[in-house]
DRENDO-1510 file (C-alpha; in Angstrom, 1 decimal, always signed):
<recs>
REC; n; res; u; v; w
REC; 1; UNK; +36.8; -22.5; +18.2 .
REC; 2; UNK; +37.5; -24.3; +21.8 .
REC; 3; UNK; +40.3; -26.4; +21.2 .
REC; 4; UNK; +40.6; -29.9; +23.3 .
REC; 5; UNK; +43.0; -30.6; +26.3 .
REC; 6; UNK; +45.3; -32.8; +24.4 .
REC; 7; UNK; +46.3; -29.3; +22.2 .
REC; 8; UNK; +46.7; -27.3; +25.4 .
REC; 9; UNK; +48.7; -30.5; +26.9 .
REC; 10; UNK; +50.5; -30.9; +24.0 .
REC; 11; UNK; +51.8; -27.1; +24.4 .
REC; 12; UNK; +52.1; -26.7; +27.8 .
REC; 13; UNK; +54.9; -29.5; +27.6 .
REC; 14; UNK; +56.7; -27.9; +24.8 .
REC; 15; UNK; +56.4; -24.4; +26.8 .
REC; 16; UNK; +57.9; -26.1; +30.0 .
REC; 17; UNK; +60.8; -27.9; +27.5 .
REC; 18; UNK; +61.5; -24.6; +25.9 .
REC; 19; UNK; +61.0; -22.2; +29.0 .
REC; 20; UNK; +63.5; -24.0; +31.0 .
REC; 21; UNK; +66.3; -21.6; +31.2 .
REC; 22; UNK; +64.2; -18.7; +32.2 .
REC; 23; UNK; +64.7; -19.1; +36.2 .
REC; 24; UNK; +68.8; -19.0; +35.4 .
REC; 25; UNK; +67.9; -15.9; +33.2 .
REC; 26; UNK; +66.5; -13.9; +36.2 .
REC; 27; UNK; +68.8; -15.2; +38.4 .
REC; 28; UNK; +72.2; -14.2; +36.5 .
REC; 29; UNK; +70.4; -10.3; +36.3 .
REC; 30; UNK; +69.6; -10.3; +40.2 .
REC; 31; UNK; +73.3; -11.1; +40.8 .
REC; 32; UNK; +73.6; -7.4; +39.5 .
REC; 33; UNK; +70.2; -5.8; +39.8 .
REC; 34; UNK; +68.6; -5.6; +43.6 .
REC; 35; UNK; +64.8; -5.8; +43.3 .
REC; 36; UNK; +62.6; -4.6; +40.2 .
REC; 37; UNK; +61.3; -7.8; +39.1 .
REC; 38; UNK; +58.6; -6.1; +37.2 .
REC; 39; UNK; +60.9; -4.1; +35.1 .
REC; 40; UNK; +63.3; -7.0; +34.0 .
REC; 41; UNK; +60.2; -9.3; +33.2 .
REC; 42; UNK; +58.4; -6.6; +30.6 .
REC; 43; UNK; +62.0; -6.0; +29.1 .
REC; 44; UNK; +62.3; -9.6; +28.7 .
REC; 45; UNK; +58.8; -10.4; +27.2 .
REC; 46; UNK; +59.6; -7.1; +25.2 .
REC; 47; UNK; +62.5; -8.9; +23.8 .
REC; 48; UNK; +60.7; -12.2; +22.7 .
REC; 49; UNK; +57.7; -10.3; +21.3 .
REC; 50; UNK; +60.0; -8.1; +19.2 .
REC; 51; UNK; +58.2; -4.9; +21.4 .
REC; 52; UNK; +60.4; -1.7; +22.1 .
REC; 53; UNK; +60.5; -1.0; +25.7 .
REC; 54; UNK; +60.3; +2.7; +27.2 .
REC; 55; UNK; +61.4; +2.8; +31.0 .
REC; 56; UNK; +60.2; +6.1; +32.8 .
REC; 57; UNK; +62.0; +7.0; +36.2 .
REC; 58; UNK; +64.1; +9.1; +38.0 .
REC; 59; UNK; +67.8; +8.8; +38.0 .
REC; 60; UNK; +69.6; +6.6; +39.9 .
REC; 61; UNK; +66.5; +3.5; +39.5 .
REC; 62; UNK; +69.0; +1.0; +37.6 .
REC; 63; UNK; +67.1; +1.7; +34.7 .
REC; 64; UNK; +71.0; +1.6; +32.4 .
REC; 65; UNK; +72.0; -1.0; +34.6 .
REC; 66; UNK; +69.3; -3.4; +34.1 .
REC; 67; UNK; +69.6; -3.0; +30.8 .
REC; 68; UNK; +73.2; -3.4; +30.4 .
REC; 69; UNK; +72.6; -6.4; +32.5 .
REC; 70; UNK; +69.9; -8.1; +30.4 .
REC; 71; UNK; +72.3; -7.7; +27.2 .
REC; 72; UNK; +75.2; -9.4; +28.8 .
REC; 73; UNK; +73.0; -12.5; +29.6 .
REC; 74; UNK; +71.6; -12.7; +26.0 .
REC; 75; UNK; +74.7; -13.0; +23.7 .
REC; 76; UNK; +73.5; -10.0; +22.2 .
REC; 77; UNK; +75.0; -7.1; +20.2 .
REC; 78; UNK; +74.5; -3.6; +22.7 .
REC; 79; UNK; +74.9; -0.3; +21.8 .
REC; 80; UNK; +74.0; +2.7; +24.0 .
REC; 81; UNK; +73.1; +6.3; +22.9 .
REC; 82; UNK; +73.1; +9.2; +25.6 .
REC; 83; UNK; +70.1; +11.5; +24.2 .
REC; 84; UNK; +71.1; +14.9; +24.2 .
REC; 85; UNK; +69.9; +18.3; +23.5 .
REC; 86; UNK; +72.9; +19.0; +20.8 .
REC; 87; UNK; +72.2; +15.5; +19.4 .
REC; 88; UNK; +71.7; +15.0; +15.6 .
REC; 89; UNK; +70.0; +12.4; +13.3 .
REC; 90; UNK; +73.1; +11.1; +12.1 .
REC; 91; UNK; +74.6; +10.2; +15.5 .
REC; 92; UNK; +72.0; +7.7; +15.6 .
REC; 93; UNK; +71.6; +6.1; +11.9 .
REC; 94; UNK; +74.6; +7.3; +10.7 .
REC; 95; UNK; +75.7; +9.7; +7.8 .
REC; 96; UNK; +77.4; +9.3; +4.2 .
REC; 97; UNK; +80.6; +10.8; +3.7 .
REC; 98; UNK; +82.5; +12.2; +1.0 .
REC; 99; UNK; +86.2; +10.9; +0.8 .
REC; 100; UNK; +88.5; +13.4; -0.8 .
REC; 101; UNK; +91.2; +11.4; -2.0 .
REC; 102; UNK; +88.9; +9.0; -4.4 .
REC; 103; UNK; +86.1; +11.1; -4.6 .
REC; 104; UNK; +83.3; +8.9; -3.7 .
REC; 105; UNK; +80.8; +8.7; -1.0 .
REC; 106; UNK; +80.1; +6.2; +1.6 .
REC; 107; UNK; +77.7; +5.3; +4.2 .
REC; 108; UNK; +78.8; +5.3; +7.7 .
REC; 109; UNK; +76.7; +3.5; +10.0 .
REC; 110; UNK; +75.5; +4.8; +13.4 .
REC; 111; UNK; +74.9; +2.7; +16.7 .
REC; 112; UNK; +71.5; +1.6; +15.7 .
REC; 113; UNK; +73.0; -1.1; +13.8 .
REC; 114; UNK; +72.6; -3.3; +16.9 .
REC; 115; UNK; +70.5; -6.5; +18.4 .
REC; 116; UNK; +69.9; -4.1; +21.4 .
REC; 117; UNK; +70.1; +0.0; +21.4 .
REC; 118; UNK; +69.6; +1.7; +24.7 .
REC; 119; UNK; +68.3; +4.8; +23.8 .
REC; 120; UNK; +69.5; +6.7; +27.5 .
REC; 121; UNK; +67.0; +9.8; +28.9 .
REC; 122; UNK; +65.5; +10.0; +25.3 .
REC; 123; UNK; +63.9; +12.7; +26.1 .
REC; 124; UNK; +66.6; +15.1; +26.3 .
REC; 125; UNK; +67.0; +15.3; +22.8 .
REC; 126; UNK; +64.4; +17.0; +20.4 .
REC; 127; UNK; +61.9; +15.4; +18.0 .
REC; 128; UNK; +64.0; +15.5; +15.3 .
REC; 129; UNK; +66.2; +13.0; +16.8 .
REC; 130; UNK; +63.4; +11.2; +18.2 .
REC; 131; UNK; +61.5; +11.0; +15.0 .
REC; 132; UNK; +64.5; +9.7; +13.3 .
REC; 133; UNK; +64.3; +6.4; +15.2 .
REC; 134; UNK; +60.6; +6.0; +14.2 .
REC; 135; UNK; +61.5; +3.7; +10.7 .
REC; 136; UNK; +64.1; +1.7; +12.2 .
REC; 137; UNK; +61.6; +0.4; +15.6 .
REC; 138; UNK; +58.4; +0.3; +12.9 .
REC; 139; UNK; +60.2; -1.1; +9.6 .
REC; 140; UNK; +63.0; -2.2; +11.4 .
REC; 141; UNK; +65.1; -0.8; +8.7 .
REC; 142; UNK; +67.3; +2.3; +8.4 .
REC; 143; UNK; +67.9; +4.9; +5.2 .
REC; 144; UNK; +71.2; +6.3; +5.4 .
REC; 145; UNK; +72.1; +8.9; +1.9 .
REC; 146; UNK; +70.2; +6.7; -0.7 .
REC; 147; UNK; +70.7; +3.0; +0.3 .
REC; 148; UNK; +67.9; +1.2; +2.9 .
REC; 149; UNK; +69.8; -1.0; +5.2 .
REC; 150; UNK; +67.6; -3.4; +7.5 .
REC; 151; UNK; +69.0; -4.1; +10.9 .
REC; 152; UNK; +70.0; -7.0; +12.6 .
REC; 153; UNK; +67.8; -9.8; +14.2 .
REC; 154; UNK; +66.3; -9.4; +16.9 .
REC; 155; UNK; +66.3; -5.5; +17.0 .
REC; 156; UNK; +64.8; -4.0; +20.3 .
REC; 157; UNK; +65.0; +0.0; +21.2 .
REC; 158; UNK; +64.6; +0.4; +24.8 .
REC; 159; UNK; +64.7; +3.9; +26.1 .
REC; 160; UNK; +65.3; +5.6; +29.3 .
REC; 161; UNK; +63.3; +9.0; +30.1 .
REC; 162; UNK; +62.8; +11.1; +32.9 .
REC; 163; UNK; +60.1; +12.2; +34.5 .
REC; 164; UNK; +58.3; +15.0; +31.9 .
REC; 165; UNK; +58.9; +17.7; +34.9 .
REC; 166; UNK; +62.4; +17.6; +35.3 .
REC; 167; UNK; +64.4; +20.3; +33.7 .
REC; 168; UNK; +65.2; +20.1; +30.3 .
REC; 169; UNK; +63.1; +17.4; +28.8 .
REC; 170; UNK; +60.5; +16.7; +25.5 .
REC; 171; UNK; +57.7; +15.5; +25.2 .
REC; 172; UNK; +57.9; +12.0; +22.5 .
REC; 173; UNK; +55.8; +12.2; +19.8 .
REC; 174; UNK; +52.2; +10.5; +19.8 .
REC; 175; UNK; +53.4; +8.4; +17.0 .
REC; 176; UNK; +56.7; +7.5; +18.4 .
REC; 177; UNK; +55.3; +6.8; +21.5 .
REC; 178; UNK; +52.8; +4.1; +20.1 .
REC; 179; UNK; +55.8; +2.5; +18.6 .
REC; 180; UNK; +56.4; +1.3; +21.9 .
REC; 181; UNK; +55.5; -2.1; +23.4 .
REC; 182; UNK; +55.4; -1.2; +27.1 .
REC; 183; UNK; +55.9; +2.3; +29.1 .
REC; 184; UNK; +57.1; +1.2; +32.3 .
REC; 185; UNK; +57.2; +3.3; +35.9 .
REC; 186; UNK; +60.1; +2.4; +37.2 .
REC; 187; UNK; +59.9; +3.1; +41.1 .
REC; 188; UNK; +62.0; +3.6; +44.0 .
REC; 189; UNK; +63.3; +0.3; +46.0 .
REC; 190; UNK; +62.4; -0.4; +49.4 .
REC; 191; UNK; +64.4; -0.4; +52.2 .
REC; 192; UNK; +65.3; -3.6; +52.3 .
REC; 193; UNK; +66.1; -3.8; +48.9 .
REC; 194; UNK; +68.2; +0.0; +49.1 .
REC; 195; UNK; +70.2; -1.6; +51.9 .
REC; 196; UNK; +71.1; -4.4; +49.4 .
REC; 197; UNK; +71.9; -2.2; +46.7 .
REC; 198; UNK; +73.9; +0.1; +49.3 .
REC; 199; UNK; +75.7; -2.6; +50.5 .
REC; 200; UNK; +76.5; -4.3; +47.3 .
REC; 201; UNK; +77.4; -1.2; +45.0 .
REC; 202; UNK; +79.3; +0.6; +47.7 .
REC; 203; UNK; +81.4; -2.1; +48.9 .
REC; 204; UNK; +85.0; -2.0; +46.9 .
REC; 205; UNK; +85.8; -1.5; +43.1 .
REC; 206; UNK; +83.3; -2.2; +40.6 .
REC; 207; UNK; +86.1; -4.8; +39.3 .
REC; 208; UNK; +85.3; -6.4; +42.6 .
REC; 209; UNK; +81.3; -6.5; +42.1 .
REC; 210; UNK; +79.3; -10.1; +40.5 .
REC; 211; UNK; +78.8; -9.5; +36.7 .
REC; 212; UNK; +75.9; -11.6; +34.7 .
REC; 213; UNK; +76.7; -14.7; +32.5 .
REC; 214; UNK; +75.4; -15.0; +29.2 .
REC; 215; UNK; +72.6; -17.6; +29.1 .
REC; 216; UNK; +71.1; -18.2; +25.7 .
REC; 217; UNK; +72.0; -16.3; +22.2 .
REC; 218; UNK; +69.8; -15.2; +19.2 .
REC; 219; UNK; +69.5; -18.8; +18.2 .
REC; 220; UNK; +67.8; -19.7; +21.4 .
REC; 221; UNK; +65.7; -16.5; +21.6 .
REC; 222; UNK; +64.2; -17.4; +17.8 .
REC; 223; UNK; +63.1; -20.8; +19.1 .
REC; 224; UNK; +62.0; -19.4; +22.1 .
REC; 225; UNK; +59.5; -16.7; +19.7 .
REC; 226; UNK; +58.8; -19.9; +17.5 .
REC; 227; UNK; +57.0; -21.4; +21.0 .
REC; 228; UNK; +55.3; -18.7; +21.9 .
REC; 229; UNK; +53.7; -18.2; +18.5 .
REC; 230; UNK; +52.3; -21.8; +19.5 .
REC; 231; UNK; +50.2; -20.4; +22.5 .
REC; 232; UNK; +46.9; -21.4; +22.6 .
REC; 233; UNK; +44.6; -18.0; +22.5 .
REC; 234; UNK; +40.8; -18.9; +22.1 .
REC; 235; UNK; +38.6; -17.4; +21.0 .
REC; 236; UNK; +36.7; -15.8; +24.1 .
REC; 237; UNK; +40.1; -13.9; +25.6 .
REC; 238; UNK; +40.8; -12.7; +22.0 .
REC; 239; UNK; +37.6; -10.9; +22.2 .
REC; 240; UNK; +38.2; -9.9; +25.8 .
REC; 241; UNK; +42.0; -8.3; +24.7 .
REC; 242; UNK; +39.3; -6.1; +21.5 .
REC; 243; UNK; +37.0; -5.1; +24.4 .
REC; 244; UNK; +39.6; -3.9; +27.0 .
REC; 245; UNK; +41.5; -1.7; +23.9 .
REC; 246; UNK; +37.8; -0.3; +22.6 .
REC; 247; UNK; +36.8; +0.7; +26.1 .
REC; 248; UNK; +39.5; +3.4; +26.0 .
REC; 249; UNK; +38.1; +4.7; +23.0 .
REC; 250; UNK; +34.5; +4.7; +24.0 .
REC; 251; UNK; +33.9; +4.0; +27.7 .
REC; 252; UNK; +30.3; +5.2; +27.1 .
REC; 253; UNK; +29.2; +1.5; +25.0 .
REC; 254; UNK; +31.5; -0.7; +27.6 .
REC; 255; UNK; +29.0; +0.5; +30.2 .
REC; 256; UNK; +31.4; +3.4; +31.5 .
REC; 257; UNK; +29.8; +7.0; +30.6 .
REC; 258; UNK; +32.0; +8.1; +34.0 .
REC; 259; UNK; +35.2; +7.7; +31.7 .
REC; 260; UNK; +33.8; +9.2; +28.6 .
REC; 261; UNK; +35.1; +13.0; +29.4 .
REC; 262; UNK; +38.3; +12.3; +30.9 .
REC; 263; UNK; +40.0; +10.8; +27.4 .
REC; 264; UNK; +40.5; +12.7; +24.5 .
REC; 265; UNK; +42.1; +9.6; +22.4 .
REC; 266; UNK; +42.2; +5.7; +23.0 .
REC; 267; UNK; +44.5; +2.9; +22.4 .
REC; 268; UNK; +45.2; +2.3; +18.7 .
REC; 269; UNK; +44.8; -1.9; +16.9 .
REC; 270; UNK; +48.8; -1.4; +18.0 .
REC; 271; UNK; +47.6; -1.8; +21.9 .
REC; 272; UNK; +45.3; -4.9; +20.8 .
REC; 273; UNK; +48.3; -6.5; +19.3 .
REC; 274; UNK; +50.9; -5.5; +21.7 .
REC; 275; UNK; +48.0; -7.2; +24.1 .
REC; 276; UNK; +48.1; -10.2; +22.4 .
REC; 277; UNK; +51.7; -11.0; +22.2 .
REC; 278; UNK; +52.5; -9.8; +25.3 .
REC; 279; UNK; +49.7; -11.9; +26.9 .
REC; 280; UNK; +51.3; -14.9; +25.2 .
REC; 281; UNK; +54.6; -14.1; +26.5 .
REC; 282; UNK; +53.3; -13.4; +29.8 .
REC; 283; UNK; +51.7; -16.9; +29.7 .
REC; 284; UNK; +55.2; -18.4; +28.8 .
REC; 285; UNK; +56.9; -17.0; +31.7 .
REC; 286; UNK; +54.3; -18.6; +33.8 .
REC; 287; UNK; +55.0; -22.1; +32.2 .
REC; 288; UNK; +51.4; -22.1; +30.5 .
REC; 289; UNK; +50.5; -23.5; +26.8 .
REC; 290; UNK; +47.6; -21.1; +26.8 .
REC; 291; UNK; +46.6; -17.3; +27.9 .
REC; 292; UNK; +44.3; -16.4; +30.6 .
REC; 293; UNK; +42.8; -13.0; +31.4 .
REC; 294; UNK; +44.7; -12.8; +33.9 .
REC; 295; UNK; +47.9; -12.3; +31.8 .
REC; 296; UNK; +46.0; -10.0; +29.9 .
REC; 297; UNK; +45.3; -8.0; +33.1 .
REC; 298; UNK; +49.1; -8.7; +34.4 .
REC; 299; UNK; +50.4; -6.7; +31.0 .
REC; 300; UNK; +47.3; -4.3; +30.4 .
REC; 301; UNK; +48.8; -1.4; +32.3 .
REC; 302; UNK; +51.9; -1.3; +30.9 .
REC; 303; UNK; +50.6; -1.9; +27.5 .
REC; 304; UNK; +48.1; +1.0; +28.0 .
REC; 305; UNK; +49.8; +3.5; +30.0 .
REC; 306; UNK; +51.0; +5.7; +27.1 .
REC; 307; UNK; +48.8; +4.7; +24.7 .
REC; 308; UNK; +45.2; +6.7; +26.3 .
REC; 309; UNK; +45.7; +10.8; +26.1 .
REC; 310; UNK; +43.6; +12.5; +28.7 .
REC; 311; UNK; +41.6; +15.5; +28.7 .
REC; 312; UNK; +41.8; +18.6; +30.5 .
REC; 313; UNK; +39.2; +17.7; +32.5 .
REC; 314; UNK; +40.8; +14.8; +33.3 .
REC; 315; UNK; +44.1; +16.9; +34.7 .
REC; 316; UNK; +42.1; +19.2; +36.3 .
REC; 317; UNK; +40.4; +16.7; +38.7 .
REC; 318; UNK; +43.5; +14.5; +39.0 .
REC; 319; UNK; +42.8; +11.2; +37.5 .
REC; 320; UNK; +45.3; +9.4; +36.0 .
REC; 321; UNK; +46.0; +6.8; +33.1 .
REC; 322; UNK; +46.4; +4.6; +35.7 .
REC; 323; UNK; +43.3; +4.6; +37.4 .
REC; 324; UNK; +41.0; +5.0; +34.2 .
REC; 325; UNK; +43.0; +1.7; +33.4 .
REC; 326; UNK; +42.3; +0.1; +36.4 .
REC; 327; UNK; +38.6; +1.1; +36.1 .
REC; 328; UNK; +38.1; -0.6; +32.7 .
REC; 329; UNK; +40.0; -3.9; +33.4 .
REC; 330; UNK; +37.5; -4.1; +36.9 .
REC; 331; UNK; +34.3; -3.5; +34.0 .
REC; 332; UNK; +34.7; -5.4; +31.3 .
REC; 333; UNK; +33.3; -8.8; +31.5 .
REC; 334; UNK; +36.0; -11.6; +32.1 .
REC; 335; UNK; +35.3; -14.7; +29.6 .
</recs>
């Protein structure tokens, strides 16, 4: 049902009321972090749609950094986890222990017990480990011995990986990997924005350098999710978001038999409603009471990216995710 201009009025001014602080947000982080705009504004909308964020990059892309930074302008608990080959279950959710001098158990909790965990390089340790986060970012709740513990609100996972090549590394799990919100390629600066980070990160002790100020707390952020959950979505861009998401399983009825042999497996519902709230956000950040396509395209990608499994065939001629992307948001028809 089209819904009349006074609605979309009506939300638009609560949205530019509510989305006030936002420019003070981004500009506490950039005291800190040189450049990747993209990156902090997916971890943010990640953070008011409740979406875990996986960061993919090599070292040395202030992947940590940003994230440290994000946490100290949120009033937020953070907790960080270096993935590692010899790590265990338990150093993540926590273990029960026996105390010999009363004789009793009790439950230790691990650093997931947080508002944010950076999960660092998570692919250095094996799926076991990696599996183990897979109740807490879906139920967000732990089991630790026999007692279910849920975790604190807001709870956000965002992982650092490396590149798949590089030595030592694991593939995530399909399931684990759906779990996430957005899988973002984190790039190398450019030279202007190198000579920035050269000049700011080599000049004295790191006592000396600008730290980020906190900006708004969990109150804030809940009122904030309360607004967006108040974005207008009509009806026509709802049914463009299911179109996009069933084109990557069947390319052949959106009008694209080209595509149909280079993907094995689509986008699951998850992408659909990652779509959907991360559209909303998107529309937020913009200072709009109602989603365009054009958020939808903005967020696609990274929404996507890890979502659509390629063939062989695919490999072997050298497309990627990216393009087959890029190819069915250019197809389907724009309400």
């Amino acid at each position: 049902m089209s819904l009349g201009a006074y609605d979309i009025r009506k939300v638009s001014e609560l949205v530019e009321r509510e989305s006030a602080f936002v420019d003070r947000l981004f500009s506490e982080i950039h005291k800190v972090v040189v450049g990747q705009n993209d990156m902090i504004e997916r971890l943010f909308i990640g953070l008011l749609c409740g979406g875990h964020v996986l960061l993919e990059g090599a070292p040395g892309l202030a992947k940590t950094l940003t994230v440290n930074t994000l946490a100290d302008t949120l009033q937020l608990q953070f907790k960080r986890v270096q993935f590692t080959p010899d790590l265990l279950p338990s150093d993540v959710i926590g273990t029960v222990i026996y105390n010999h001098q009363s004789g009793t158990f009790t439950n230790k909790q691990g650093p997931i017990f947080t508002n944010l965990l950076l999960a660092d390089e998570i692919n250095r340790a094996p799926a076991k480990v990696q599996s183990a986060l897979l109740e807490a970012m879906a139920e967000r709740h732990v089991t630790v011995g026999d007692t279910t513990y849920s975790l604190p609100t807001p709870f956000l996972v965002l992982a650092t990986q490396n590149p798949i090549e590089q030595e030592g590394t694991y593939n995530l799990p399909e399931a684990q990997l759906d779990r996430f919100m957005f899988k973002i390629r984190v790039d190398y600066p450019g030279a202007d924005d190198e000579l920035k980070i050269m000049k700011r990160m080599g000049a004295g002790p790191e006592s000396s350098r600008p730290r980020a100020e906190a900006v708004i707390g969990p109150a804030e952020i809940e009122r904030v999710r309360k607004t967006i959950d108040d974005i207008i979505v009509e009806e026509p861009v709802q049914r463009y978001i299911v179109d996009v998401v069933a084109a990557t399983r069947k390319p052949s009825a959106a009008g694209l038999p080209d595509l149909q042999p280079f993907i094995d497996f689509g986008a699951s519902p998850r992408a659909s409603i990652a779509l959907y709230q991360a559209a909303r956000a998107h529309a937020f950040l913009r200072r709009r009471g109602y989603v365009s396509p054009e958020d939808i395209k903005a967020v696609a990608p990274d929404v996507l990216r890890h979502r659509i499994i390629l063939s062989y065939e695919a490999e072997a001629e050298g497309k990627t995710v990216e393009q087959i992307v890029r190819q069915i948001l250019e197809h389907v028809q724009v309400p």
